[in-house]
N, C-alpha and C positions, 0 to 999 in steps of 0.2 A: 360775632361774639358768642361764646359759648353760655349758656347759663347751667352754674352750678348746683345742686341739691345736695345738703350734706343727708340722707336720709338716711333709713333704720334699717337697712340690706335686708326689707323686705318686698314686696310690690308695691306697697304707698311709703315713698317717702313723706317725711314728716316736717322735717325742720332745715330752714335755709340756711345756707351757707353763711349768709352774712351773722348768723348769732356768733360765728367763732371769732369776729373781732371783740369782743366781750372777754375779757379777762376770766370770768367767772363768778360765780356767786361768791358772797365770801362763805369762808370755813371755817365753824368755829374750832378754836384750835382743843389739840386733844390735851385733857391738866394729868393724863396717867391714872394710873388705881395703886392701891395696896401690896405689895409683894404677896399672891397667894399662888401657892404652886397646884392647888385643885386647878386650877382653870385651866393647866397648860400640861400638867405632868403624866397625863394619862394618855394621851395626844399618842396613835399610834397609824401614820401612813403606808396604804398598800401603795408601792413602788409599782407596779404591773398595773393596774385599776388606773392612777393615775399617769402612765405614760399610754395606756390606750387612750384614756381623753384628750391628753392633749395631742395625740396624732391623730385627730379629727377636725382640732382647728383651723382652717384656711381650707376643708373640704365640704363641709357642713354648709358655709359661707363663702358668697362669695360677692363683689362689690364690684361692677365695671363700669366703663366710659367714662358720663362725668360724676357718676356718686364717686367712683374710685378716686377721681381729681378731688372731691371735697373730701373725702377722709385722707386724701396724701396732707393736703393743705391744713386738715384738724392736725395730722400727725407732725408738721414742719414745728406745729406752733406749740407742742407739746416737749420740743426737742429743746434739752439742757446741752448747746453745743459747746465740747470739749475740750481740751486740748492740756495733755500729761505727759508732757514730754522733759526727759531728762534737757535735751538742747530748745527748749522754748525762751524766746525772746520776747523782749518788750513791742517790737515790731509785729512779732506773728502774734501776738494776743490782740494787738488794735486791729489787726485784718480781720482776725476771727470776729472780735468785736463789729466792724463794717459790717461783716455778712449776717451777722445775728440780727442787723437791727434792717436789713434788708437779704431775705435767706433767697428770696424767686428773680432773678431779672423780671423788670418791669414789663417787658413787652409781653412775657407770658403772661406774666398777670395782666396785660391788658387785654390778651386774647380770650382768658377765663371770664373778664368781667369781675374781677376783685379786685382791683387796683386800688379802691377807696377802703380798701380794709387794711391798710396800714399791717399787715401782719408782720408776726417778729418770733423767733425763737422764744422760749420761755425762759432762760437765763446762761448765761457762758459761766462754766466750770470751770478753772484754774488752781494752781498751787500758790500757798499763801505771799509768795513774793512779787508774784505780779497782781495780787489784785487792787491796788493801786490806778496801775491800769491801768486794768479793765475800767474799773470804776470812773476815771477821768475817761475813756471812750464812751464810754455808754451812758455818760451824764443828760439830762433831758429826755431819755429815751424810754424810760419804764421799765428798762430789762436788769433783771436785778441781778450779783454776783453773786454767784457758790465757789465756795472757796476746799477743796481736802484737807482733815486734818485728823488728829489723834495719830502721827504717824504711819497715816499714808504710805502705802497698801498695806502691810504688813503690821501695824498695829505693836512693835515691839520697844515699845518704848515708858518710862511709868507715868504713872499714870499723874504727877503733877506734870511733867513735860506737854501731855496730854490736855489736859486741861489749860496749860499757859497758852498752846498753840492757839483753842478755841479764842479765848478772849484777846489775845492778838490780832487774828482773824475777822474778830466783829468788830476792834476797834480801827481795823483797816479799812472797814466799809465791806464785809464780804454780810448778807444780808440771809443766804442759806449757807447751813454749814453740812457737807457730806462727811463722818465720823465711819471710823472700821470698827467694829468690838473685836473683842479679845476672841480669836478661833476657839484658844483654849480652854477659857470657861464654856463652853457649849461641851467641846469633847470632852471634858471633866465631871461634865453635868453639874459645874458651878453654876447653877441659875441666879443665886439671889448677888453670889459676887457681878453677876453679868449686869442684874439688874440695878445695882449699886451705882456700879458704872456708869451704866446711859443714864440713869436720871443725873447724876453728877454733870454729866455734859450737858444735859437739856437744860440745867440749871445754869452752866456755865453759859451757853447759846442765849440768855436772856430774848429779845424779842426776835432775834432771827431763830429762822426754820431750822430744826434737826435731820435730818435725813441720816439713817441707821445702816451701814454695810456690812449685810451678813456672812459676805464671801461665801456663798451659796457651797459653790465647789467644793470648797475646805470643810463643810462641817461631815461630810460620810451620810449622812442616812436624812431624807427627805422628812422623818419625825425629827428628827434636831432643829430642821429648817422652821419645820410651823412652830415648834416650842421658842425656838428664837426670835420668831419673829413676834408669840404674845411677851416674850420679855421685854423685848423693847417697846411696844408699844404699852404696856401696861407702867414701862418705864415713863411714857411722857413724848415718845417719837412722834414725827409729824408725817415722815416719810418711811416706808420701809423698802430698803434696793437691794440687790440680787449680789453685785457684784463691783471690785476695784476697775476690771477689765484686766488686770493683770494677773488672774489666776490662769491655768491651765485650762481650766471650766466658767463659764461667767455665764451669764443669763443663758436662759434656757423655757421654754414653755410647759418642762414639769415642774421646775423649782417654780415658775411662776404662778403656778395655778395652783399650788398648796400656801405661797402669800396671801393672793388675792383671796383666799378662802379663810385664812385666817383673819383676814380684815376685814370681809363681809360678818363672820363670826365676831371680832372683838365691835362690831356698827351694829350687831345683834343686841350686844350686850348691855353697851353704853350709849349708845347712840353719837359714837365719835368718829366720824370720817377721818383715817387716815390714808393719806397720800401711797403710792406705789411707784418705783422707778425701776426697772430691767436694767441694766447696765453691760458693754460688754459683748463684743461679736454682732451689733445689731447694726444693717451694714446695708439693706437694700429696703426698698419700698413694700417687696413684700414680707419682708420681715416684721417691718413695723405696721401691717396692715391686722397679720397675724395675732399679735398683741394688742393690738385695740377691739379684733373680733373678742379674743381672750375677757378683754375688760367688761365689754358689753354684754357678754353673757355671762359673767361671772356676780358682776357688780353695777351694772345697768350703764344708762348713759350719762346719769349723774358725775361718774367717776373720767368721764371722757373728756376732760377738763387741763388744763397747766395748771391749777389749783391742785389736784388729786394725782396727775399724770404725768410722767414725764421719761423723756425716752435719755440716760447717758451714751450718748453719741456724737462721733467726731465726721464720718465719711456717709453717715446714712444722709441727711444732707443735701449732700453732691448725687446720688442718686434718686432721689423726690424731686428735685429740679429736672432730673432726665426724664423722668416719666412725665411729669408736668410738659414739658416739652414733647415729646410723642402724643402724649392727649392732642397739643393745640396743633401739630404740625404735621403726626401720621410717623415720623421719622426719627428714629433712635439718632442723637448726637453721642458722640465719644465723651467720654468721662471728664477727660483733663480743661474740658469746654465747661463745665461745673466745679471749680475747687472751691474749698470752703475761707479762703481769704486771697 
């Protein structure tokens, strides 16, 4: 039996692996601020400054044997697993649902020594017609539903449509709601129409979580990215994410680290923790290792949480169980020996 240490990828690990069966502390949720564009409008990022930083992440750091097995297994339980697919069925959402509420075969986990940590994905994403469901899958289990809405990806739709979807949505039982804003108010420099907006839906989301999609890709300049992302959060966002996955460009470790910087900045201000999600191209283990180094030196280990964290992904997944497997066995297995239902 292996014992695992989720430590602090320094020379003394810190904290055991078993804390990650813990949901998390709670968060008090963020109520929004004022529409002021002083806090946000002067916002101007160097694009070269912040792409040397983030090609230093994953070389600065680095985490192996079994620390790396307990940051795979922080990173499993951090995963919003997905599934956007034009041909999705009520079948393949219950499998995705199966594997969410068990993401490792047992016998790995009994060769790590977690097998009594119940772990579990942090919630399964769906389009508003299945979450029904999901919701009947995942009944008893804790794992809550996020549901896409406001016109999903593309966002071109008005905005009472927009709005009906949400409360649709929360009255199906979808309990996070992931919202696109309008591309165009960023490009326009319509801040306060942006900001109008997302508090409208946060207000519409009543006690379920917001999660704000900025479609990273789409806005042109790494300055639109952080002014958009204090818009919604000053809006009342709980979560800020990168991306639909369906841009040309979706997450990335510069768009990210001008978020994450923005949130450490608006937890300056307020003292409100908001959430963060990458979304989008995020596809192997060490991708998502990448990302949690990101987090932890950006915004501590506080933020290294399903509470704060979460990864939109459908196939990363099936790769954390192959490496989980290698740790206990020494032996890469084939992919299609991991699918996600």
């Amino acid at each position: 039996m292996t014992h695992i240490i989720l430590g602090t990828m320094s020379e003394t690990p810190q904290t055991n692996v078993h804390s990650i069966s813990v949901a998390g502390r709670h968060v008090e949720r963020n109520p929004g601020l004022e529409f002021e564009p002083g806090l946000f409008a002067g916002i101007r990022v160097n694009r070269s400054a912040v792409e040397r930083r983030a090609a230093t992440i994953g070389t600065r750091r680095t985490v192996k044997k079994e620390y790396q097995a307990a940051w795979l297994l922080r990173a499993l339980s951090c995963i919003d697993l997905t599934t956007l697919a034009g041909d999705d069925t009520p079948g393949r959402v219950r499998r995705l649902c199966q594997k969410a509420i068990r993401p490792v075969r047992r016998d790995i986990l009994d060769a790590l020594g977690v097998a009594d940590l119940n772990l579990s994905t942090a919630a399964v994403c769906v389009y508003h017609n299945l979450i029904e469901t999901a919701v009947g899958e995942l009944k008893g289990s804790g794992i809550p539903v996020a549901a896409v809405s406001t016109g999903f990806p593309a966002g071109q739709i008005p905005v009472s449509l927009k709005l009906a979807q949400i409360a649709a949505s929360v009255a199906a039982g979808a309990t996070e709601i992931d919202i696109v804003i309008s591309r165009s108010k960023v490009l326009t420099a319509d801040w306060k129409g942006l900001y109008e907006e997302v508090k409208s839906f946060r207000k519409a989301c009543g006690e379920a979580h917001l999660k704000t999609i900025l479609a990273t890709g789409e806005l042109a300049t790494l300055s639109n990215v952080a002014r958009a992302s204090w818009v919604c959060m000053m809006a009342g966002a709980d979560f800020i994410k990168t991306s639909t996955g369906k841009e040309s460009v979706n997450a990335t470790l510069p768009y990210s680290m001008v978020m994450v910087r923005a949130i450490r900045d608006y937890h300056d201000l307020t003292g409100y923790r908001i959430g963060y999600k990458p979304a989008g191209g995020i596809s192997t283990a060490k991708d998502a290792l990448n990302y949690l180094i990101l987090m932890k030196e950006e915004l501590g280990n506080r933020w290294i949480s399903p509470n704060l964290f979460r990864f939109g992904a459908s196939s990363l997944l099936g790769d954390i169980e192959r490496q989980l497997e290698h740790h206990v066995t020494g032996s890469y297995s084939a992919q299609y020996r991991h699918p996600n239902g």
